[in-house]
N, CA, C and O atoms as CSV, one atom per row, in Angstrom:
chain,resi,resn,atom,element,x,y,z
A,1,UNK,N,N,14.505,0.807,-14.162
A,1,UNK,CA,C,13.251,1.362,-13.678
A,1,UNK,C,C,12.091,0.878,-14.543
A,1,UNK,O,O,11.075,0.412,-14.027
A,2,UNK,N,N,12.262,0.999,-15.972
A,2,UNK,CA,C,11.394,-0.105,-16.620
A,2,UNK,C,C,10.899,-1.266,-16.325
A,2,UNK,O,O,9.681,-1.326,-16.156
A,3,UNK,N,N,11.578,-2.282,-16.209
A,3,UNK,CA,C,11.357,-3.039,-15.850
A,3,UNK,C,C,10.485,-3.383,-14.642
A,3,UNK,O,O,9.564,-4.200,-14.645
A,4,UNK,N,N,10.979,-2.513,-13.421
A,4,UNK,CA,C,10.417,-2.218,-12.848
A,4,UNK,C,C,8.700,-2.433,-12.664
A,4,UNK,O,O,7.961,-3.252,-12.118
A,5,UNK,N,N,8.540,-1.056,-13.543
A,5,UNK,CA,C,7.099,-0.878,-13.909
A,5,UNK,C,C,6.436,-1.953,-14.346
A,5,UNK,O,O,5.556,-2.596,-13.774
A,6,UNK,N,N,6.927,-2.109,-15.419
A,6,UNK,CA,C,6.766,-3.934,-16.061
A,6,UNK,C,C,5.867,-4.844,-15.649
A,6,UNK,O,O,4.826,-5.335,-16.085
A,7,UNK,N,N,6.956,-4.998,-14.109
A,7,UNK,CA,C,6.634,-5.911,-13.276
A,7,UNK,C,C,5.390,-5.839,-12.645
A,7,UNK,O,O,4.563,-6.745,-12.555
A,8,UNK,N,N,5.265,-3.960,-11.935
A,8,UNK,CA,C,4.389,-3.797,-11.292
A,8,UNK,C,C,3.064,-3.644,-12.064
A,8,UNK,O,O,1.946,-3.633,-11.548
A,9,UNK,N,N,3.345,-3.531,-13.346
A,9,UNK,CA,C,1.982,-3.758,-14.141
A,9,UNK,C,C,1.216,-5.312,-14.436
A,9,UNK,O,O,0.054,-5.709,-14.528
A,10,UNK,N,N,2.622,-5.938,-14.527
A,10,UNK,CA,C,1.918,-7.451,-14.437
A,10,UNK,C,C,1.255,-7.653,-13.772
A,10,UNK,O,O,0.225,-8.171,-14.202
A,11,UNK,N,N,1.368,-7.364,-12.068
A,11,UNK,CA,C,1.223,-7.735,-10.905
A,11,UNK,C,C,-0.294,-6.415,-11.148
A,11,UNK,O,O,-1.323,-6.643,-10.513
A,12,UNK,N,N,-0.258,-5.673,-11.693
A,12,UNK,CA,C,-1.785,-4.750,-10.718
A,12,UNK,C,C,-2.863,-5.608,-12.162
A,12,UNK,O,O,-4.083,-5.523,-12.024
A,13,UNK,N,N,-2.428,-6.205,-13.164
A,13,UNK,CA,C,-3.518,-7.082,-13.749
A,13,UNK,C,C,-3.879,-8.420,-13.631
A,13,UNK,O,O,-4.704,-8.979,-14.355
A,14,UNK,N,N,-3.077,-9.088,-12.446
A,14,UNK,CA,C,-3.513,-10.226,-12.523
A,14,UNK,C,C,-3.913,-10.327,-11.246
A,14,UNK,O,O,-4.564,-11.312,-10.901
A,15,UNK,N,N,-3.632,-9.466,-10.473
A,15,UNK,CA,C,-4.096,-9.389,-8.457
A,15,UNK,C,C,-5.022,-8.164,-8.411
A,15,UNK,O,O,-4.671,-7.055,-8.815
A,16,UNK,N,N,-6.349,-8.469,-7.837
A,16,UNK,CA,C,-7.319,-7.438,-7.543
A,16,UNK,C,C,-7.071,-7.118,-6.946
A,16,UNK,O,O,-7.073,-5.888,-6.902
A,17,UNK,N,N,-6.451,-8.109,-5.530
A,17,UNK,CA,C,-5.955,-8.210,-3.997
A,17,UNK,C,C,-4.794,-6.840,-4.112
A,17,UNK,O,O,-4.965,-5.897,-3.339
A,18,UNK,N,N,-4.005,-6.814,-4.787
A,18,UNK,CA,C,-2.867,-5.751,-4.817
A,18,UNK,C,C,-3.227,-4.698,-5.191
A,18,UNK,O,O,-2.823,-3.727,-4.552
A,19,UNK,N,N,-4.337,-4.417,-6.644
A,19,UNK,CA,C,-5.249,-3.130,-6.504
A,19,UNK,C,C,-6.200,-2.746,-5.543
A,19,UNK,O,O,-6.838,-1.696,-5.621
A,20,UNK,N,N,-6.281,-3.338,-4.893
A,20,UNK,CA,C,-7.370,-3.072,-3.860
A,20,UNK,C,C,-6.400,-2.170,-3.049
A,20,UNK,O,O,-6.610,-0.959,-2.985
A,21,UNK,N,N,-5.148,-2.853,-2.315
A,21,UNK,CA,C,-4.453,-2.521,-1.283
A,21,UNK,C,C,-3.771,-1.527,-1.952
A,21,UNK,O,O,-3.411,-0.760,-1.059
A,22,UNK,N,N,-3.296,-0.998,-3.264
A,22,UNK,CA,C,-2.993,0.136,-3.423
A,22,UNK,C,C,-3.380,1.497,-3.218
A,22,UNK,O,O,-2.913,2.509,-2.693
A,23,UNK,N,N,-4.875,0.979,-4.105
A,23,UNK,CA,C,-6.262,2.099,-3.727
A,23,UNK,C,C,-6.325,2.155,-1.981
A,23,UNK,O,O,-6.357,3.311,-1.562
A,24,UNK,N,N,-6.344,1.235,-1.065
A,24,UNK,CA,C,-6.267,1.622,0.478
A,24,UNK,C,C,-5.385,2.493,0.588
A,24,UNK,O,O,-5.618,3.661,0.898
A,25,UNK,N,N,-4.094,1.947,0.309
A,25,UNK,CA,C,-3.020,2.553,0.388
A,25,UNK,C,C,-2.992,4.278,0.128
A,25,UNK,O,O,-2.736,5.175,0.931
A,26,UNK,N,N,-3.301,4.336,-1.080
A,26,UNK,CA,C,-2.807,5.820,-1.684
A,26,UNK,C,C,-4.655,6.729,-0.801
A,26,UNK,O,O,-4.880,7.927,-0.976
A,27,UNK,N,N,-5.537,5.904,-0.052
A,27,UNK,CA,C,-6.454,6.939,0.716
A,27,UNK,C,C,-6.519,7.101,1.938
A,27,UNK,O,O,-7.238,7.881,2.563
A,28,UNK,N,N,-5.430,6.037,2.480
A,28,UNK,CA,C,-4.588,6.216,3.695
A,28,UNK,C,C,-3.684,7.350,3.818
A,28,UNK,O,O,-3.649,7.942,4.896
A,29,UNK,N,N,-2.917,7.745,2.811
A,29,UNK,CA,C,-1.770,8.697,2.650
A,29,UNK,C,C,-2.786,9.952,2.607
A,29,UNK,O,O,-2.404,10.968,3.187
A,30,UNK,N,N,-3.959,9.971,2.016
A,30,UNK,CA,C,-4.389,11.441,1.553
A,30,UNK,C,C,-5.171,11.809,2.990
A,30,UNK,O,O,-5.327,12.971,3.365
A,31,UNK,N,N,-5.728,10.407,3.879
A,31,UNK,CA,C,-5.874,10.797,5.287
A,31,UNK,C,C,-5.342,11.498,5.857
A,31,UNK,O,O,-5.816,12.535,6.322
A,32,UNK,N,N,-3.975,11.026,5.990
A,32,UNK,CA,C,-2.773,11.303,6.972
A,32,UNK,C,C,-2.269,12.659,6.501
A,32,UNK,O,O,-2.030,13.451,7.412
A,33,UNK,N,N,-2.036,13.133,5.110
A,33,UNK,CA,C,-1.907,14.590,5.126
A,33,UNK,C,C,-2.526,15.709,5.450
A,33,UNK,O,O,-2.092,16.828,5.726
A,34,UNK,N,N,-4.306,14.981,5.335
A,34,UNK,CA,C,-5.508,16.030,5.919
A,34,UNK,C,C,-4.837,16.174,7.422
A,34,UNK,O,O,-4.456,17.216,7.957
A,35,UNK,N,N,-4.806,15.018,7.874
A,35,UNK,CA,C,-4.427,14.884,9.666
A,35,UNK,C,C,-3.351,15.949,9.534
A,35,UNK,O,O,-3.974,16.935,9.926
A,36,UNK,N,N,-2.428,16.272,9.306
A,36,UNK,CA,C,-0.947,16.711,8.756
A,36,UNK,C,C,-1.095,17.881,8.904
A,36,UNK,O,O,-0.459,18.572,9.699
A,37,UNK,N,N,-1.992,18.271,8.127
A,37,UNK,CA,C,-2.198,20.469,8.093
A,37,UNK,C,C,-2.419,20.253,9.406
A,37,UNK,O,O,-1.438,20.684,10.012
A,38,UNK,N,N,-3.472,19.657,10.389
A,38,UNK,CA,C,-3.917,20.210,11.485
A,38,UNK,C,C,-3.197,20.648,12.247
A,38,UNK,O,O,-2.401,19.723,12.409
A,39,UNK,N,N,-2.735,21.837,13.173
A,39,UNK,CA,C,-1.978,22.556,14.021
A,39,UNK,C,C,-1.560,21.483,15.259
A,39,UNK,O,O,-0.487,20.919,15.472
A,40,UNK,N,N,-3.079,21.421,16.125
A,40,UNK,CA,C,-3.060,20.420,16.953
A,40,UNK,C,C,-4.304,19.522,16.805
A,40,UNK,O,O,-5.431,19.811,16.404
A,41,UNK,N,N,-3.865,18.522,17.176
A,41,UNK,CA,C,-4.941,17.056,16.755
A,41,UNK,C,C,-5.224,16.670,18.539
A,41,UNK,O,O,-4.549,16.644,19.568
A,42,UNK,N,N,-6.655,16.409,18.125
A,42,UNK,CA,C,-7.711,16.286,19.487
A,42,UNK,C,C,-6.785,14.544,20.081
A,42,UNK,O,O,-5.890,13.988,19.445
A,43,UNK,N,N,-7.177,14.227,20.963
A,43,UNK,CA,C,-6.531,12.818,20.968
A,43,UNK,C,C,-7.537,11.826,20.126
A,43,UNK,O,O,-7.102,10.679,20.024
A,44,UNK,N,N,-8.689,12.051,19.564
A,44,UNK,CA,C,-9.350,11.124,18.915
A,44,UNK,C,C,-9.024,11.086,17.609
A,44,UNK,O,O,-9.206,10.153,16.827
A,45,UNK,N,N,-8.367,12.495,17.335
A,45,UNK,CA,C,-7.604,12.348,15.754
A,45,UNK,C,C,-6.051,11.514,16.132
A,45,UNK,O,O,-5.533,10.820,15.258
A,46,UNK,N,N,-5.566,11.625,17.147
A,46,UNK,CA,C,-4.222,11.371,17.245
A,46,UNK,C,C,-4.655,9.448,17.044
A,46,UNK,O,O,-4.181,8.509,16.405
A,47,UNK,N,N,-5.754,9.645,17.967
A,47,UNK,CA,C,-6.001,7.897,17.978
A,47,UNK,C,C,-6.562,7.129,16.145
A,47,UNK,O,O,-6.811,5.942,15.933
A,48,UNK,N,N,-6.599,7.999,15.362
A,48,UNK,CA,C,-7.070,7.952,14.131
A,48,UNK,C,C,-6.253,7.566,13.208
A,48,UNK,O,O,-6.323,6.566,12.493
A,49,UNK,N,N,-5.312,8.558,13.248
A,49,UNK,CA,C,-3.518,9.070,12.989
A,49,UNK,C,C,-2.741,7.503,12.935
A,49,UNK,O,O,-2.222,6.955,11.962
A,50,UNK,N,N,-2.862,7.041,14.266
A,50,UNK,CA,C,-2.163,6.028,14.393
A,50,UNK,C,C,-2.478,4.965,13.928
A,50,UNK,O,O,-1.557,4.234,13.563
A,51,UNK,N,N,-4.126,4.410,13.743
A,51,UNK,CA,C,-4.836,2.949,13.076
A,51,UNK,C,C,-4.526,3.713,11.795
A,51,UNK,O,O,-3.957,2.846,11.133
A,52,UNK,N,N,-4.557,4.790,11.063
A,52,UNK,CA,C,-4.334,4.800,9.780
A,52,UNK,C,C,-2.784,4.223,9.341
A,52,UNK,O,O,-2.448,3.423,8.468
A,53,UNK,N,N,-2.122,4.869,10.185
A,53,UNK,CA,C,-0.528,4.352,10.125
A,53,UNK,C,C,-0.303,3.124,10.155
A,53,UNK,O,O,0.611,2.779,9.405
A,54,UNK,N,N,-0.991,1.989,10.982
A,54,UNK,CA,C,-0.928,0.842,11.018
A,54,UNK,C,C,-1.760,0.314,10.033
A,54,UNK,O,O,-1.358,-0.825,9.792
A,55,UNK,N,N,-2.814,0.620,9.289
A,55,UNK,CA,C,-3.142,0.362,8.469
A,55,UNK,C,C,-2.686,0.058,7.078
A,55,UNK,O,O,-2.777,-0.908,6.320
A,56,UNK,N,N,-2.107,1.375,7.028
A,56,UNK,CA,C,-1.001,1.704,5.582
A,56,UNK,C,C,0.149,0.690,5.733
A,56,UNK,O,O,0.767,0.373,4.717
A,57,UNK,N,N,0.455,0.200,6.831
A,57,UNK,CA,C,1.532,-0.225,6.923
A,57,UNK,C,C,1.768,-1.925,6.765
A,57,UNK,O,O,2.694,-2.650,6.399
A,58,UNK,N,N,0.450,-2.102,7.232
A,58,UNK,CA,C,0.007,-3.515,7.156
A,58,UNK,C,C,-0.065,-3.785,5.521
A,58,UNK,O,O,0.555,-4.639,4.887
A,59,UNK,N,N,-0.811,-3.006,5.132
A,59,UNK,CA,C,-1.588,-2.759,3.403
A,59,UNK,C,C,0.344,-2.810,3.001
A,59,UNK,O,O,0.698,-3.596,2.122
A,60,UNK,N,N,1.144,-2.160,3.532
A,60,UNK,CA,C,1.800,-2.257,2.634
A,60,UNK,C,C,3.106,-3.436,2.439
A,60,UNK,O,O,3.769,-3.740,1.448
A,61,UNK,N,N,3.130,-3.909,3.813
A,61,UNK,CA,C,3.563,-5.298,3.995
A,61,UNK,C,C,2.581,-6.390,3.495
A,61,UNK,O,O,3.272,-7.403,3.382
A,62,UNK,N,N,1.502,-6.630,3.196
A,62,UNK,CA,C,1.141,-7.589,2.178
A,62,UNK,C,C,1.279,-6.729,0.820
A,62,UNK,O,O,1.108,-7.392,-0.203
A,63,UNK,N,N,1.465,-5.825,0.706
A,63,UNK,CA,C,1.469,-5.599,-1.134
A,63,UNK,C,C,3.140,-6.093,-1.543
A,63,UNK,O,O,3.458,-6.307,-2.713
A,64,UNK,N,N,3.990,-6.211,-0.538
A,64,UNK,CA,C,5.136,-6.730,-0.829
A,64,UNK,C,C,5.154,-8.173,-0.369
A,64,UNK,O,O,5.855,-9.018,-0.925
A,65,UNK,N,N,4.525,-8.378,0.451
A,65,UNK,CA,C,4.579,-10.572,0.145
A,65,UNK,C,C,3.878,-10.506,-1.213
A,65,UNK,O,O,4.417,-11.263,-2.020
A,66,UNK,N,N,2.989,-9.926,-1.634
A,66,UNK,CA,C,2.289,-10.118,-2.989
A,66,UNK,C,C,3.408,-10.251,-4.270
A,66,UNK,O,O,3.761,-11.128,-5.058
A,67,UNK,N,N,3.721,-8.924,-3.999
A,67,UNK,CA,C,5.325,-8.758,-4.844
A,67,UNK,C,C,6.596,-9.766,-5.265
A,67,UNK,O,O,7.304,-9.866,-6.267
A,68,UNK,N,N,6.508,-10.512,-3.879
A,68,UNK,CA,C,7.621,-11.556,-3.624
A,68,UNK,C,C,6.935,-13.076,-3.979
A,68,UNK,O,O,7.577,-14.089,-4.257
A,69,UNK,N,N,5.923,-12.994,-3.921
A,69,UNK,CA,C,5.062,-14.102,-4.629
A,69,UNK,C,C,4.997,-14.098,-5.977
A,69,UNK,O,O,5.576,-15.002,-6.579
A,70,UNK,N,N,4.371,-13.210,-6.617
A,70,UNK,CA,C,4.481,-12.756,-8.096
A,70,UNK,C,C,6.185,-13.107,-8.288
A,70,UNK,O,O,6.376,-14.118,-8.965
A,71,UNK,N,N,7.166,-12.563,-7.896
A,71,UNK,CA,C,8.334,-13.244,-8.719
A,71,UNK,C,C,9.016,-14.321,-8.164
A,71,UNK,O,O,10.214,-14.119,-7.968
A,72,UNK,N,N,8.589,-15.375,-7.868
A,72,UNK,CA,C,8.626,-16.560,-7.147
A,72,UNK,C,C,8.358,-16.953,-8.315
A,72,UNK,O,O,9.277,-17.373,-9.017
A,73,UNK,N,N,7.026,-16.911,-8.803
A,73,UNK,CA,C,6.053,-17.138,-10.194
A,73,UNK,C,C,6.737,-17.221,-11.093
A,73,UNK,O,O,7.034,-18.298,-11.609
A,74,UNK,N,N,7.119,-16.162,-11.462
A,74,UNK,CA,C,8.066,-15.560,-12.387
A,74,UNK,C,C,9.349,-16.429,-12.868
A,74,UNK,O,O,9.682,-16.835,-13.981
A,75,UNK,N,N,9.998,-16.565,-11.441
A,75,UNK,CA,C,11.183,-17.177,-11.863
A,75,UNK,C,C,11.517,-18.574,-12.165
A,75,UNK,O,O,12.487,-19.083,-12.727
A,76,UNK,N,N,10.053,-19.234,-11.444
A,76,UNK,CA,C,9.932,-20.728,-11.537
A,76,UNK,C,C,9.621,-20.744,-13.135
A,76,UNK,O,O,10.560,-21.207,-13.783
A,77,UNK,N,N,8.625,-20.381,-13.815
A,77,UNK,CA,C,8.501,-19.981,-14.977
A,77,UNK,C,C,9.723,-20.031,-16.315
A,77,UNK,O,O,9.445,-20.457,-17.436
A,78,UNK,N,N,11.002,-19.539,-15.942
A,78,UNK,CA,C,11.602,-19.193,-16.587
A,78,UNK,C,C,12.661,-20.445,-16.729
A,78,UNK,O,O,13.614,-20.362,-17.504
């Protein structure tokens, strides 16, 4: 799990691109829980709901090509 971190610290100081999409990331999630309490959601929240979901999701499929790039790097390196 160290290592881990490690890694992901390398990667959030040398890519803005990956801090950026984290910060999306983690205000996408705090969206979607506001959405979350609501009992029932109007269809313009439901339609909200869903570009956030695809959003997060996109954000989070490039933060993992980012990932897989960074140790591409890495291993050529070594």
């Amino acid at each position: 799990m160290e290592e881990k971190e490690t890694f992901l610290k390398i990667v959030r100081e040398k890519s803005e691109e990956f801090r950026n999409l984290e910060k999306s990331h983690k205000e996408y999630e705090e969206q979607l829980e506001k959405l979350d309490k609501i009992k029932f959601l109007s269809q313009e929240e439901i339609v909200e709901k869903n570009r956030i979901k695809k959003l997060k999701l996109q954000g989070k499929d490039r933060m993992e090509f980012l990932l897989g790039e960074f140790k591409k790097k890495l291993s050529l390196k070594n």
